[in-house]
C-alpha positions as CSV (number, residue, x, y, z in Angstrom):
1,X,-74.7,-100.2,-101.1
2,X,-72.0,-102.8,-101.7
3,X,-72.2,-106.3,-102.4
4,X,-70.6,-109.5,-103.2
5,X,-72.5,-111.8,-105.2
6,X,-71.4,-115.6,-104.1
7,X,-73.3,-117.6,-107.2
8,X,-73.2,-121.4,-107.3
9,X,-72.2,-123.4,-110.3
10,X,-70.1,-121.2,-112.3
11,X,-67.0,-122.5,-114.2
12,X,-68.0,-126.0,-112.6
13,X,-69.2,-129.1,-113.6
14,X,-69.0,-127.8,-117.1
15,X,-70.9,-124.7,-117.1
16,X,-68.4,-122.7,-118.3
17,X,-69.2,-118.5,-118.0
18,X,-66.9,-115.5,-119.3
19,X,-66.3,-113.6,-116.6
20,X,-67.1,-110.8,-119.1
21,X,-70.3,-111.7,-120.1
22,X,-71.6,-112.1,-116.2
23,X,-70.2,-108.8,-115.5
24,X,-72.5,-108.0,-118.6
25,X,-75.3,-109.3,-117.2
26,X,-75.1,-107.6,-114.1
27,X,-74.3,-104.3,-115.4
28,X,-77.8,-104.8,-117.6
29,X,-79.3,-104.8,-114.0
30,X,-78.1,-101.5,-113.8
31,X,-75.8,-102.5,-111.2
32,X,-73.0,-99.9,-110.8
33,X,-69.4,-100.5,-110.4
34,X,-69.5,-104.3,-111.5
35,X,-66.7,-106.3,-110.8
36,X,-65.5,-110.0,-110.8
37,X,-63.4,-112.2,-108.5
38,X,-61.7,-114.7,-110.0
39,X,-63.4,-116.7,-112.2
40,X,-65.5,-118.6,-109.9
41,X,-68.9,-116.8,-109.7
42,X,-67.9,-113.9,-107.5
43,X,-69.5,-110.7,-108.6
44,X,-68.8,-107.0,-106.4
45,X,-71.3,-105.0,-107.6
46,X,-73.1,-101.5,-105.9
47,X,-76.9,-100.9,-105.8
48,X,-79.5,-98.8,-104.9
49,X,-81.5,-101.6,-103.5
50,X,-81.4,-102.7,-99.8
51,X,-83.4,-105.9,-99.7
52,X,-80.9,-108.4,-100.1
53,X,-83.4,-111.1,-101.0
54,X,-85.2,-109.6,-103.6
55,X,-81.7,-108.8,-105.4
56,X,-80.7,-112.3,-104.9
57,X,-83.9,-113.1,-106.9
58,X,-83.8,-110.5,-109.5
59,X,-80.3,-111.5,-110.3
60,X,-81.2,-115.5,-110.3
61,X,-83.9,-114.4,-113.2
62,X,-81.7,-112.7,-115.0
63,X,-78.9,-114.6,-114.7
64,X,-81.1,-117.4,-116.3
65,X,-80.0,-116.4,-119.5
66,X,-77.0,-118.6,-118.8
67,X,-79.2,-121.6,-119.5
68,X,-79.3,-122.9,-116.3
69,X,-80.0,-121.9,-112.6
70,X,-77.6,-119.9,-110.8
71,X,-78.3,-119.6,-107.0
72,X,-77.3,-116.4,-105.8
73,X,-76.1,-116.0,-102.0
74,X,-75.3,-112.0,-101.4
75,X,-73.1,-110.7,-98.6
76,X,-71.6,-106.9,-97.6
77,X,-68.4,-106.4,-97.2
78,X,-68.4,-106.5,-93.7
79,X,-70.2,-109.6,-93.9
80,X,-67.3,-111.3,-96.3
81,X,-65.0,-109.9,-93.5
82,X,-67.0,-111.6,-90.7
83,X,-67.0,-115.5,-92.7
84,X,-63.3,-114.8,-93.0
85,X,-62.7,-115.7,-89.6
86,X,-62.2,-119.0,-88.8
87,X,-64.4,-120.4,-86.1
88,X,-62.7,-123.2,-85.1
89,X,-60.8,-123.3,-81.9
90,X,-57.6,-124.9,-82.1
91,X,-55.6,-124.5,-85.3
92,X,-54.6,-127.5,-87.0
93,X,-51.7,-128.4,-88.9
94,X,-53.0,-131.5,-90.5
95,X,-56.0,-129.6,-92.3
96,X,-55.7,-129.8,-96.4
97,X,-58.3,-127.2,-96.9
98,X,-60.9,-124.6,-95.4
99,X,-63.5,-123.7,-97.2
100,X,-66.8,-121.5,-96.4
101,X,-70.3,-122.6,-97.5
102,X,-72.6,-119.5,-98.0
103,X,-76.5,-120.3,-97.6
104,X,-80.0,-118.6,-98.1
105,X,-80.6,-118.3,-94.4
106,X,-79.3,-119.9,-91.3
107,X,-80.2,-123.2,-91.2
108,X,-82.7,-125.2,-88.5
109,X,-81.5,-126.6,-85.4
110,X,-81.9,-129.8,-86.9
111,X,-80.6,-128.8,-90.2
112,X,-77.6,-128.0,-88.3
113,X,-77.1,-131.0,-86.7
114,X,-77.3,-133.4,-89.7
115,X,-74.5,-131.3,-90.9
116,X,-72.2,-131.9,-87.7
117,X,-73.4,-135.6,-87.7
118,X,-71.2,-135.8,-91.3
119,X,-68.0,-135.3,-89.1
120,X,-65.3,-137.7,-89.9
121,X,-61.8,-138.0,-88.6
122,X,-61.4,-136.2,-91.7
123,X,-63.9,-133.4,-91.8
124,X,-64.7,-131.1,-89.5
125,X,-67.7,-128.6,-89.7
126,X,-68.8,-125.3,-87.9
127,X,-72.3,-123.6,-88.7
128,X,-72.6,-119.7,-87.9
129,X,-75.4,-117.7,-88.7
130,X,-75.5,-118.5,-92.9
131,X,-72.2,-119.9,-93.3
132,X,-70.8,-123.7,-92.8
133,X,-66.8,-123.8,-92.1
134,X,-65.7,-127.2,-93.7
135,X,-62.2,-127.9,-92.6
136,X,-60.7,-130.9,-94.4
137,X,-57.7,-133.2,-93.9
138,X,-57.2,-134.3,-97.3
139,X,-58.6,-132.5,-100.8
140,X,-62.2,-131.7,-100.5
141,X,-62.7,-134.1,-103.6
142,X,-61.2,-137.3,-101.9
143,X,-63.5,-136.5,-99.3
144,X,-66.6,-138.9,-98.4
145,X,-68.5,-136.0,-97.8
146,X,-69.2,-133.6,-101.2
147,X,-71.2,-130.3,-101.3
148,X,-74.6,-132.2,-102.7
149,X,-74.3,-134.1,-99.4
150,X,-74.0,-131.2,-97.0
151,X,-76.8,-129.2,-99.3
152,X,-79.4,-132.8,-98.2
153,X,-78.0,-132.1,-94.4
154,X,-78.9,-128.6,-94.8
155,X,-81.9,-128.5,-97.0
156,X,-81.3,-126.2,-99.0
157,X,-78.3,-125.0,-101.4
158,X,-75.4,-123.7,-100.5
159,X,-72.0,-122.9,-102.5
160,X,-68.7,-122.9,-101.3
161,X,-65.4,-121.0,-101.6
162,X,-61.8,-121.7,-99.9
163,X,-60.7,-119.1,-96.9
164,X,-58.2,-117.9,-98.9
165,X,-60.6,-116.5,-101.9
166,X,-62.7,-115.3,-98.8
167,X,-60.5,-113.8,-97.0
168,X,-58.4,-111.8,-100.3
169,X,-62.5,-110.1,-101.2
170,X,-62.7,-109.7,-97.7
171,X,-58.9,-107.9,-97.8
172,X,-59.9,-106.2,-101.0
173,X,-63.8,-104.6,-100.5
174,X,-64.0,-104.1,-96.0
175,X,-63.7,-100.7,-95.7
176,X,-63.3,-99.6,-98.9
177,X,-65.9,-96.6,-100.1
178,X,-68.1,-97.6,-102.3
């Protein structure tokens, strides 16, 4: 089976990783067909293994060897093809940037609603399933609302990636064999 590996904090906030040396470290998984996405901690990889979890796990352990933790959020390809469909109803010409938080598991009802509560004229958010839409009127970083802020609302972590990274793995791995 196919997978795309989302994983939180690499290449940011200076934990720099050669894309290289995580395909590397995946591969000594005995992943097969290992492949990176850019160089912001997206690894295609195939397994053997169904249970999403316990891959998520075994490749947060071994991707401990980084020095750090690495939360690891997996997805299909049709998955990837699914969050790259914008849920919002109107389109909206003012919006900066679009980005797509991945998460563990869908969050609580009230985990759901502390995240819509963070809506400003600025920022709008939509939660479906494990994914939280963030669209933004100005740069994500001159926003008053950051990631660490929607990962309190939520409880949990979460990393994010812009539509447009989403939707070119979604373009590139949905329906393709594995």
């Amino acid at each position: 089976m196919r997978y795309i590996a989302f994983l939180r904090a690499i290449n940011v906030g200076g934990h720099v990783v050669r894309m290289a040396e995580l395909r590397t470290l995946f591969e000594s998984l005995r992943f097969g067909r290992v492949e990176t996405f850019i160089a912001s901690g997206n690894v295609i990889f195939e397994s053997a293994g169904a249970d999403a979890a316990e891959l998520e796990s075994i490749i947060e352990q071994r991707l401990q060897k980084l020095g750090y933790a690495v939360t690891t959020f997996l997805r299909t390809p049709a998955e990837v093809a699914a969050a790259a469909s914008v849920p919002f109803a109107a389109p909206d010409p003012a919006v900066h940037s679009m980005s797509v938080g991945f998460m563990k598991a869908s969050p609580t009802s009230d985990a759901v609603s502390r995240v819509l509560a963070l809506a400003t004229d600025l920022d709008d958010f939509h939660v479906a399933g494990r994914e939280l839409y963030w669209r933004c009127r100005v740069r994500t970083s001159d926003s008053k609302v950051s990631g660490a802020r929607l990962e309190r609302a939520l409880a949990g972590p979460s990393t994010f990636r812009n539509i447009t990274t989403v939707r070119k793995i979604a373009d590139k791995y949905h329906d393709r064999p594995a």
